[in-house]
C-alpha positions in Angstrom: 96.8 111.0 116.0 96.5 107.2 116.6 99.3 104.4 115.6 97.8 103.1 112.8 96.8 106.6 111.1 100.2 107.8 111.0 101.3 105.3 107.8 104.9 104.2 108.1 103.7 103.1 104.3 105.5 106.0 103.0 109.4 105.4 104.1 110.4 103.6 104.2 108.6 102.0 104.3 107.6 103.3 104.1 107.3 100.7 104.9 105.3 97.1 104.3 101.8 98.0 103.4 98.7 97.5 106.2 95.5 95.7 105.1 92.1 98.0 105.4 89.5 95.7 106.4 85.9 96.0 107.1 85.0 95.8 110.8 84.8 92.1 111.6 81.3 92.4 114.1 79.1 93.5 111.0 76.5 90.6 110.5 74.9 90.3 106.8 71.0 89.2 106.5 71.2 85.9 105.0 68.9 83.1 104.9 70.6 80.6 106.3 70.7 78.5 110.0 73.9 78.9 112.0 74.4 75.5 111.1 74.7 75.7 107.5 77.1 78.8 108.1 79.2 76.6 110.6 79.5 74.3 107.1 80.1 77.0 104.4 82.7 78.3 107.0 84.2 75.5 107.5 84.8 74.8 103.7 86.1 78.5 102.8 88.4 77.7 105.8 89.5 73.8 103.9 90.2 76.0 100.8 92.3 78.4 102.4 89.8 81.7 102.1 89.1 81.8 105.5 91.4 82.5 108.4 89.2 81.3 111.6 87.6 77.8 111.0 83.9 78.7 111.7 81.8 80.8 114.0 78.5 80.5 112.6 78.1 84.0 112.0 77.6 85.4 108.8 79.5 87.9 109.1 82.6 90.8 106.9 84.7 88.1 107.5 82.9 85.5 105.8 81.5 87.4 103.3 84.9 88.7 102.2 86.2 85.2 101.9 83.4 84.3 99.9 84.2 87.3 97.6 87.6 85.6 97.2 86.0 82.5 96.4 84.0 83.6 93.6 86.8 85.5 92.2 89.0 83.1 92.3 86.4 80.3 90.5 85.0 82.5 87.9 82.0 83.4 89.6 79.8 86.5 89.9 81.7 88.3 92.7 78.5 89.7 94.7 79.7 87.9 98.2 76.1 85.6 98.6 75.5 82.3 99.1 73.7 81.3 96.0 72.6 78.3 94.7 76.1 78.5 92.0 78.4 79.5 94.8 77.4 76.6 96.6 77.4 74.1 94.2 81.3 75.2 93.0 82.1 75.4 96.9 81.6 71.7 97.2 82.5 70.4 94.7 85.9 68.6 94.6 86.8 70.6 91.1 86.6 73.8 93.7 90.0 76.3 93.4 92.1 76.6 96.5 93.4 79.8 97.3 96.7 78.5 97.1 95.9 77.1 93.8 94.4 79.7 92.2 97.6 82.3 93.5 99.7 79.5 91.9 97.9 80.0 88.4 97.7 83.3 88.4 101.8 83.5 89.6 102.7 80.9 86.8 101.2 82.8 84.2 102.2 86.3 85.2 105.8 84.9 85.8 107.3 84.9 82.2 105.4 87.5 81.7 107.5 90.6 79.7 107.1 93.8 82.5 104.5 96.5 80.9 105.9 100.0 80.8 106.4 103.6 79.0 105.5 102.6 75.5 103.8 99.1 75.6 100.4 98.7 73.9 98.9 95.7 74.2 95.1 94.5 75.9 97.3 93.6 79.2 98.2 97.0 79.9 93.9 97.7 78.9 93.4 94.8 81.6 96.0 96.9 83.8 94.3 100.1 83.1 90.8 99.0 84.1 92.1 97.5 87.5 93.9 100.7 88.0 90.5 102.9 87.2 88.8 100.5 89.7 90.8 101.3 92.3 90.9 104.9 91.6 94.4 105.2 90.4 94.2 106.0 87.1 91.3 108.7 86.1 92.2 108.3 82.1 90.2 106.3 79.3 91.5 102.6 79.0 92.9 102.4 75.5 95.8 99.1 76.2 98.5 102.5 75.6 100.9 102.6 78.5 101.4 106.5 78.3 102.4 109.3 81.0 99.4 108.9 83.0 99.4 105.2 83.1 102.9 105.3 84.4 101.5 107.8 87.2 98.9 105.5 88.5 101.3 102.4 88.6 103.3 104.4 91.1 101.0 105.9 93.2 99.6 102.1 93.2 103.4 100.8 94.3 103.2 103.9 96.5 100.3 103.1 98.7 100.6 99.4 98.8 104.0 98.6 99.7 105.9 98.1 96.4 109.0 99.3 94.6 107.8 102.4 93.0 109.4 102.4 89.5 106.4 102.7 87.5 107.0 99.5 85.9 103.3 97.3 86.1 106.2 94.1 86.8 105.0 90.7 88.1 104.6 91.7 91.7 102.4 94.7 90.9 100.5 92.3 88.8 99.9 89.9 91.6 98.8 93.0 93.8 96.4 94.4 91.4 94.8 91.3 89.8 95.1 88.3 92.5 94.7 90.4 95.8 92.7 92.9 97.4 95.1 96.1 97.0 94.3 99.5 99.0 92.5 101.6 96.8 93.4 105.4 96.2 90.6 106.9 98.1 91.1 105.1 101.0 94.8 105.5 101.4 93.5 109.3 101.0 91.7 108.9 103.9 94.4 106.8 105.7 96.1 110.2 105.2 93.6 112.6 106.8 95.4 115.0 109.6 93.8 117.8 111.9 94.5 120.3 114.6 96.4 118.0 117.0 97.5 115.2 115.4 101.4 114.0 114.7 102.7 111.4 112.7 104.6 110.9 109.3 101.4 111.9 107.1 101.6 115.6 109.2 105.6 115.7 108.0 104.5 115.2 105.1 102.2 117.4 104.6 104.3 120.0 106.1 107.0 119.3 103.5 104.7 119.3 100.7 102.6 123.0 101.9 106.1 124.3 102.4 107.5 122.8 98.6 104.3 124.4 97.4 105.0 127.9 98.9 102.0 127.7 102.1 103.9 126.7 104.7 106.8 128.4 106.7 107.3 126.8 109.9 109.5 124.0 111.2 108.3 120.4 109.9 107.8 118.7 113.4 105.3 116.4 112.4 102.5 118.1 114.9 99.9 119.8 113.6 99.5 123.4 115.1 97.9 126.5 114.4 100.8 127.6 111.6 99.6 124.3 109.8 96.2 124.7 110.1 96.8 128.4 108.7 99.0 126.8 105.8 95.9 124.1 105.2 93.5 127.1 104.8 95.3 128.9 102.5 96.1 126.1 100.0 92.1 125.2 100.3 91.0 128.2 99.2 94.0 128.8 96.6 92.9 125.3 95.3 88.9 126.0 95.4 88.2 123.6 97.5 86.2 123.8 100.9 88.6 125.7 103.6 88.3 123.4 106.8 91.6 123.9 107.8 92.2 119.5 108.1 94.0 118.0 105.6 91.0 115.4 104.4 90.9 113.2 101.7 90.1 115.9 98.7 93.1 118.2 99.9 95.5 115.3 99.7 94.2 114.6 96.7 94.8 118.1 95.4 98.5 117.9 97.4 99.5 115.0 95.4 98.2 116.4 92.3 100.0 119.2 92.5 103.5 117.2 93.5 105.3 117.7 90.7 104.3 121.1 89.8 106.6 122.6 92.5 110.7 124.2 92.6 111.9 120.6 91.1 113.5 120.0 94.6 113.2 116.1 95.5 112.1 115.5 99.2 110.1 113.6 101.5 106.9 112.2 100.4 108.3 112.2 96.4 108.2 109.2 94.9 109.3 107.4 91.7 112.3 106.5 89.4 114.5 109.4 90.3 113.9 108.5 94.0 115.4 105.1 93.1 118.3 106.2 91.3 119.5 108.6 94.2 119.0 105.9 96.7 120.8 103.9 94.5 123.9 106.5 94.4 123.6 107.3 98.0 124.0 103.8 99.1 127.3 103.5 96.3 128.8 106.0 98.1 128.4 104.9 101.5 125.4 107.0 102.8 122.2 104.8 102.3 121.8 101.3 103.9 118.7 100.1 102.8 116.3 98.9 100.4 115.8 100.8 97.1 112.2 101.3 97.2 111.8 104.4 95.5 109.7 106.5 98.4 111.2 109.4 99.9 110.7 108.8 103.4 112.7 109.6 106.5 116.1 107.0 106.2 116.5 108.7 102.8 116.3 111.8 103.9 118.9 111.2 106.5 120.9 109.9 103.8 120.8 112.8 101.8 122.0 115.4 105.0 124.6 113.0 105.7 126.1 113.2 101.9 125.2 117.0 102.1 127.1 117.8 105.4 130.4 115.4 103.8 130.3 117.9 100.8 129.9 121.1 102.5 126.2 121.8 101.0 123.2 123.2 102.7 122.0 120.3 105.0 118.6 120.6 104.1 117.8 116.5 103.6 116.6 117.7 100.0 117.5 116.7 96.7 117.7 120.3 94.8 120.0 120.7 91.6 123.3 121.5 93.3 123.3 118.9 95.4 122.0 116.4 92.8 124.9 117.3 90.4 127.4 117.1 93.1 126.0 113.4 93.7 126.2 112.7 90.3 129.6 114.5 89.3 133.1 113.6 89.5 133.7 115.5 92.8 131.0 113.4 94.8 132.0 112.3 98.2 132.0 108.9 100.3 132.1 107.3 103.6 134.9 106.2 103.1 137.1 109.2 101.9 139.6 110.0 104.9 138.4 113.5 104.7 134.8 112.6 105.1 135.7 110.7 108.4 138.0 113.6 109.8 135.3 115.9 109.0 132.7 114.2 110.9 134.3 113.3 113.4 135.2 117.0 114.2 131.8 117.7 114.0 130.3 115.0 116.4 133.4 116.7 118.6 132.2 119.6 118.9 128.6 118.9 119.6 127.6 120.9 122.9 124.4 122.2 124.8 122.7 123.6 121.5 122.8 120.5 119.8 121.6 118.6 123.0 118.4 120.9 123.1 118.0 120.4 119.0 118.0 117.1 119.4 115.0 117.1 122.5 113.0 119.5 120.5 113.1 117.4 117.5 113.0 113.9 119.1 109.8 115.4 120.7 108.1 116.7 117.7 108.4 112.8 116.5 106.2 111.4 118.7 103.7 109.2 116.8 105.4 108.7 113.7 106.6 105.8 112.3 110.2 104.5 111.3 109.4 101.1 110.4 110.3 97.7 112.4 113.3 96.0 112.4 115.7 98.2 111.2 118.4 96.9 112.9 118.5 93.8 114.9 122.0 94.8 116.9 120.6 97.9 117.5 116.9 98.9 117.7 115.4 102.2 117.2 118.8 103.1 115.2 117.1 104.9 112.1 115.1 107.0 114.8 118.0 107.9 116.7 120.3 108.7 113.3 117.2 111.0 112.0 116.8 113.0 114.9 120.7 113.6 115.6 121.6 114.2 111.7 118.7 116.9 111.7 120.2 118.3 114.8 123.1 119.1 112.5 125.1 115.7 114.0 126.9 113.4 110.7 125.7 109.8 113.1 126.8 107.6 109.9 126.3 104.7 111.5 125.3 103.0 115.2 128.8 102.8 116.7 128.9 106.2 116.3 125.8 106.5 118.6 127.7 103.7 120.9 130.8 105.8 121.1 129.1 108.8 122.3 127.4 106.8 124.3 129.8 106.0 127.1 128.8 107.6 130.7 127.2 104.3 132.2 124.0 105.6 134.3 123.5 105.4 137.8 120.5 107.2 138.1 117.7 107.7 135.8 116.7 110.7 136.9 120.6 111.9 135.6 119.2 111.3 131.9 118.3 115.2 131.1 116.0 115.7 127.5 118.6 115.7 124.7 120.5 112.9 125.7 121.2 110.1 123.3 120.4 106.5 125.5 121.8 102.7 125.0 119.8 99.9 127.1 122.2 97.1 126.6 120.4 94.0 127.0 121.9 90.2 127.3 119.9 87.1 126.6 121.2 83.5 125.9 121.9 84.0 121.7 122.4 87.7 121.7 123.4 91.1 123.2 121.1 94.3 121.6 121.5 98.1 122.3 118.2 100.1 122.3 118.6 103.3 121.1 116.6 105.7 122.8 116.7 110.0 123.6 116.4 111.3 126.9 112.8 113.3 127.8 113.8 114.1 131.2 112.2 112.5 134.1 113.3 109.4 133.9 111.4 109.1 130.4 113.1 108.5 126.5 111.8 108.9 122.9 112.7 105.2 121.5 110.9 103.6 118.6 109.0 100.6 119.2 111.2 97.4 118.8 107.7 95.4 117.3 106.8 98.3 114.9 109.2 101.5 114.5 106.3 103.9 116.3 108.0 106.6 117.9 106.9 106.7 121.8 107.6 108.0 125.5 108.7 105.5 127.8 109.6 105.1 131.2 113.5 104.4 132.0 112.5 102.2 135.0 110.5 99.7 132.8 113.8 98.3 130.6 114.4 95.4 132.6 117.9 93.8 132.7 119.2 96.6 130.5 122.6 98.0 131.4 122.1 101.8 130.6 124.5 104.2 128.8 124.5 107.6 128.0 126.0 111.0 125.8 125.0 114.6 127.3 126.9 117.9 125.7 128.4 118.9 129.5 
């Protein structure tokens, strides 16, 4: 699978949400001379609509900031250069985009957030945006019921929001004053086969395997067991047994989300997510945003907690582990047990661990773990995942940095398993890549730029001074 099918959306973030555009090369019939689409270029460009100042070609681009144009001034949104568009474009009463994001923010801003319960014609206006874009498959009746709520989180979901269910001013502003990713595409986005690797084939591992299909490993590859475990859920569900996960199976998938054991794990989103995150980081185990999407920093969170309380390491939220979170025997960070306990384990961490950690590091090529996690120390929350599965409590990246201590004299002493530091120098800062040995001279490391899990060549980190853990 390529980069930019395996959506980092979904942790963590997934990630900040990506843009689907229309290729840029199409070119629309229109009558007009090269000239005159130099000008109407030019002005969509003075307005803010248009990125590149002109080309004179008529082309997705400019049609799409035309769209926005005509949106934006009350106009019939059908992306042509009529004789209205026109006449609005030039003229000096003609809405910036700027402007018209500033209206729309000013009167959304004091706006009361519509959720569970509200009934009013904004949450019809919400509704109908919502059945636009394919999120919401109900009648529009301005009642914010079950299946309202529903749609407003897949919506936060899939475009990079919070996912509380609450339509709030920034879902507003995504729905009504931008152009959102719809449902069906995202479905697409999502679309796995024999082969492929990434976060979307975790994910539909863990789901298959919630729903009772699937009863292999979750690597994140897509083999022959999940192929098998796509063509039985088809055919369960009626629909037609390929054996790749497209658009109408995911559909079905995330249909059928909540109708599994209970158990809370990657790929769930919501209010609960939030509240555990939200508990998890109180008690030491969860250093980042709240966003409500169980993706792969949350799961490490929850292994972490489970490993400092004894339970079943599974990186799932089931009811024991839940009401051990929640209950006055919960555990932290910074209980001295905790720490003597971890530290006994990270001990005692041998050959089996080292090959666990290869395996797994391997199986993670392609998927996404967001950018920028840590500025100190990138490609931490890649490192921490694979280790903490491997059955190793890494709390946090000095613990990598302690382990971490054999300075290397010769890549080709770096065997598969090994966790890797490249520390770097430059005039403001020192930073400590976090990588896992492949053997070879090659590590795992996620990318610095956008979190993507790859295999790189030791001999290519310039000026890096390199360190490194093995189990002998």
């Amino acid at each position: 699978m390529t980069i930019k099918k395996t959506l980092s959306i979904l942790l963590a973030c997934l990630l900040a949400a990506c843009a689907l555009a229309e290729p840029l090369d199409t070119e629309y019939l229109v009558d007009m001379t090269a000239e005159e689409i130099s000008a109407l270029e030019e002005r969509l460009w003075e307005l803010g609509y248009l990125a590149a100042e002109t080309d004179g070609v008529f082309d997705a681009e400019t049609r799409s900031a035309l769209e926005s144009f005509q949106q934006a001034n009350g106009l019939q949104v059908n992306g042509a250069a009529d004789e209205e568009t026109l006449a609005r474009l030039n003229s000096p009463d003609a809405l910036s985009r700027q402007g018209y994001l500033t209206r729309f923010a000013n009167a959304y801003a004091q706006m009361t957030p519509l959720e569970k319960g509200s009934t009013s014609n904004d949450v019809l206006s919400v509704q109908r945006k919502l059945k636009e874009y394919a999120y919401f498959d109900g009648n529009p009746d301005g009642v914010f019921d079950d299946a309202t709520g529903a749609a407003v989180e897949r919506f936060q979901m899939v475009n990079g929001l919070p996912v509380n269910g609450v339509a709030d001013g920034a879902v507003l502003m995504r729905l009504m004053a931008d152009s959102p990713i719809t449902w069906p595409a995202f479905l697409t986005e999502m679309a796995a086969g024999e082969g492929d690797s990434g976060l979307n084939v975790y994910v539909l591992q863990k789901r298959l395997s919630a729903l009772g299909y699937f009863t292999g490993s979750c690597t994140a590859s897509f083999g022959d067991l999940t192929r098998e475990a796509v063509l039985a859920y088809q055919r369960a569900r009626g629909l037609e047994a390929t054996g790749r996960a497209d658009s109408d199976t995911w559909a079905a998938l995330y249909a059928d989300a909540r109708a599994d054991d209970g158990t809370l794990r990657v790929g769930d989103y919501g209010d609960d997510i939030h509240a555990i995150q939200e508990r998890l980081n109180a008690l030491g185990f969860f250093d980042h945003d709240t966003t409500g999407i169980y993706g792969y920093t949350t799961e490490t969170a929850v292994r972490l907690y489970q490993m400092a309380a004894n339970l079943p390491a599974t990186g799932e939220i089931d009811a024991a582990t839940l009401n051990h979170m929640n209950g006055n025997s919960a555990v932290s960070t910074l209980d001295g047990i905790v720490q003597q306990r971890f530290q006994l384990m990270l001990d005692g961490a041998g050959e089996a661990a080292q090959i666990r950690i290869a395996r797994i590091a391997e199986g993670l090529l392609g998927a996404g773990f967001g950018s920028g996690d840590d500025e100190l120390y990138p490609g931490f929350a890649f490192v921490q995942y694979v280790c903490v599965s491997a059955g190793l409590p890494v709390t946090f990246p000095e613990d990598l940095i302690r382990m971490a201590d054999r300075q290397v004299e010769t890549i080709e002493a770096v065997d598969p398993g090994d966790i890797v530091a490249f520390q770097s120098a430059s005039a403001d800062a020192v930073t400590i890549q976090l990588a896992i040995g492949a053997g070879d001279g090659k590590v795992f490391c996620a990318t610095e730029s956008g979190g993507w899990v790859v295999l790189s060549y030791m001999d290519q980190m310039e000026g890096a001074t390199i360190y490194c853990w093995d189990a002998d």
